[in-house]
C-alpha positions as CSV (number, residue, x, y, z in Angstrom):
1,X,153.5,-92.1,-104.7
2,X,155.6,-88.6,-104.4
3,X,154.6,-86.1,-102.0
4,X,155.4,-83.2,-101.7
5,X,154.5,-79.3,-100.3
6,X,155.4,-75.8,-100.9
7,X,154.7,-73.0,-99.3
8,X,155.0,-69.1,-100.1
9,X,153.9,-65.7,-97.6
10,X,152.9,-62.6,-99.9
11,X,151.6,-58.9,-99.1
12,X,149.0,-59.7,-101.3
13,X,145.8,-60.2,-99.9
14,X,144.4,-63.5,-100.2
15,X,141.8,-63.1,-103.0
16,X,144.4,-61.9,-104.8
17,X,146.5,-64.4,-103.9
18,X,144.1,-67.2,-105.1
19,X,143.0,-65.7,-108.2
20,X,146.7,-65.5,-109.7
21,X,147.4,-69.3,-108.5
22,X,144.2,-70.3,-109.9
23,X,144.7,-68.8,-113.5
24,X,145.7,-72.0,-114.8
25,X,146.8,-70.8,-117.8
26,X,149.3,-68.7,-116.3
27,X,150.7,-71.6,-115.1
28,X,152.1,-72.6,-118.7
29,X,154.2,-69.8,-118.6
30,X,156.1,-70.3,-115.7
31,X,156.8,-74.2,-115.7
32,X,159.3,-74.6,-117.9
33,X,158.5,-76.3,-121.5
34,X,154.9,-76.9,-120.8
35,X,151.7,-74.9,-122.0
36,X,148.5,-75.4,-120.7
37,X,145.0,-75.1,-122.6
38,X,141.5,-74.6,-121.0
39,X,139.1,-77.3,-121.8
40,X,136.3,-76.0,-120.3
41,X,135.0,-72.9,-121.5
42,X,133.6,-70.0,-119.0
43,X,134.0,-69.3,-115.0
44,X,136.4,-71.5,-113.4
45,X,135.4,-74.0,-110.8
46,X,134.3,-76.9,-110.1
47,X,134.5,-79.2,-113.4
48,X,136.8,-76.8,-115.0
49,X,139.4,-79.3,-117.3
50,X,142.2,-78.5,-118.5
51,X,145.6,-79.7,-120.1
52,X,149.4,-78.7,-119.3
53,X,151.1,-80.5,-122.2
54,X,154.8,-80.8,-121.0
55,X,157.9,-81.7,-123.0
56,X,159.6,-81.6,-126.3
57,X,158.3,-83.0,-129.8
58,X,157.7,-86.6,-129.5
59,X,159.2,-86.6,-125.6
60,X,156.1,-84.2,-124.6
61,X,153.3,-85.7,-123.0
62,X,149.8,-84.5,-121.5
63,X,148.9,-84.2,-118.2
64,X,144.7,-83.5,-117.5
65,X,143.4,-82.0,-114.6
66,X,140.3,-81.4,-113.3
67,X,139.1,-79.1,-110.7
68,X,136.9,-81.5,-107.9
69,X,136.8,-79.0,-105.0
70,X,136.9,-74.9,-105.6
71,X,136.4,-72.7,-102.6
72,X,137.7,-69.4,-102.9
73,X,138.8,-67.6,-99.8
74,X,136.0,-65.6,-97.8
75,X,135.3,-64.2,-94.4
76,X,137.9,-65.6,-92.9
77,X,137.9,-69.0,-94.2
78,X,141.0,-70.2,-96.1
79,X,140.8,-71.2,-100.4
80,X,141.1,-74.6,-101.2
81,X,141.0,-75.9,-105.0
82,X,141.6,-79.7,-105.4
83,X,143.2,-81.0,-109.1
84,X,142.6,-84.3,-110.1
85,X,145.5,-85.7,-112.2
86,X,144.1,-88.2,-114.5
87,X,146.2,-88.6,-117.3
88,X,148.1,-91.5,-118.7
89,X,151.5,-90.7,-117.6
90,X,150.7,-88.4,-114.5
91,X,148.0,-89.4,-111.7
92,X,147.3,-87.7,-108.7
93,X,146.3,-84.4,-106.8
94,X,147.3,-81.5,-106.3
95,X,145.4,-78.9,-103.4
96,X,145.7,-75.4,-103.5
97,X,145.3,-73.5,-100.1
98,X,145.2,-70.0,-99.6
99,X,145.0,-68.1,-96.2
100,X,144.8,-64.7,-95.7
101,X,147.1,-63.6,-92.4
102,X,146.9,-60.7,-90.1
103,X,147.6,-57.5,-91.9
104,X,146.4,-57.8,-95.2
105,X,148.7,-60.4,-96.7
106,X,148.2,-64.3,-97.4
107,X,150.3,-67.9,-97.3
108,X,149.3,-70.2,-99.6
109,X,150.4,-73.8,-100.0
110,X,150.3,-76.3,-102.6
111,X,150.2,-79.9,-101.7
112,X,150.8,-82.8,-104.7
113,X,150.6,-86.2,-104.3
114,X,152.2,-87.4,-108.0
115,X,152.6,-90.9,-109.2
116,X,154.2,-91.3,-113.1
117,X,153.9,-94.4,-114.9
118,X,157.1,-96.2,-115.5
119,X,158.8,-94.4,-112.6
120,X,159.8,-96.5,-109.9
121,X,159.0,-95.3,-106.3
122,X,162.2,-96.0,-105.7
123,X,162.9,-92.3,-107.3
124,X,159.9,-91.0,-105.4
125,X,162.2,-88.5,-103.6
126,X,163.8,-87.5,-107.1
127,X,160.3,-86.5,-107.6
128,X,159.5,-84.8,-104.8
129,X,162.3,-82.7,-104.8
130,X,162.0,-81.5,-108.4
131,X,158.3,-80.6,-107.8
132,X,159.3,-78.8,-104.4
133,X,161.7,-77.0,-106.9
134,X,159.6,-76.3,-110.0
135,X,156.3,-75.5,-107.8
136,X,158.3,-73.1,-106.1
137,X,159.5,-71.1,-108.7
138,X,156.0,-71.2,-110.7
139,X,154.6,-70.2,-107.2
140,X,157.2,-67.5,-106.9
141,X,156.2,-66.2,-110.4
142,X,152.9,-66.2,-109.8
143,X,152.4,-64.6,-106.3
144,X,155.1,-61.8,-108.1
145,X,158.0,-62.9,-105.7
């Protein structure tokens, strides 16, 4: 399985923070060649599904997700969101954390354990290091970095 962790500071405040990493379909438009689509209709939360359908023509394949653990940031406590992966080719987790720090502003930090069928874990790192990379830049994107 390939771990891996990214982490971003912002001046945003931490609600804010958390409500642009957790507008999944934002997410579409910053990972390159993938869109995602809601599958659950209203309020996000726990039980939200949705898809990020990643690739080119007959290369593309689906990757569902569902939200198992939503706490948005409040009083002090830190947001977490947990993302089941539990699609054919992709399985895993991903967590979203979100704290908010002294002055107003916030870290958050997204964790993924990934596994991909028909990918030896001997190319685990390869993994790793292109999630580090992509999640980065989506995370960039979507904190406004």
């Amino acid at each position: 399985m390939s771990l891996f962790r990214v982490e971003r500071s912002s001046d945003l405040s931490a609600e804010e923070a958390w409500r642009r990493l957790t507008d999944f379909r934002a997410h579409g438009r910053l990972v390159p060649l993938t869109r995602t689509r809601l599958l659950s209709p209203g309020a996000t939360g726990v039980g939200t599904r949705f898809v990020a359908r990643t690739g080119v023509g007959r290369l593309a394949f689906d990757d569902p997700m569902e939200v198992v653990r939503w706490e948005p940031p409040a009083a002090g406590r830190p947001g977490t969101c947990l993302l089941e992966k539990r699609g054919r080719v992709v399985l895993g987790r991903a967590e979203i954390r979100v704290y908010g720090t002294a002055g107003g502003g916030s870290r958050a930090v997204w964790a993924e354990e990934l596994r991909v069928r028909g990918v030896p874990a001997v190319l685990d790192p390869v993994l790793a290091l292109a999630g580090r990379r992509l999640f980065g830049r989506a995370m960039d994107g979507l904190l406004g970095m």
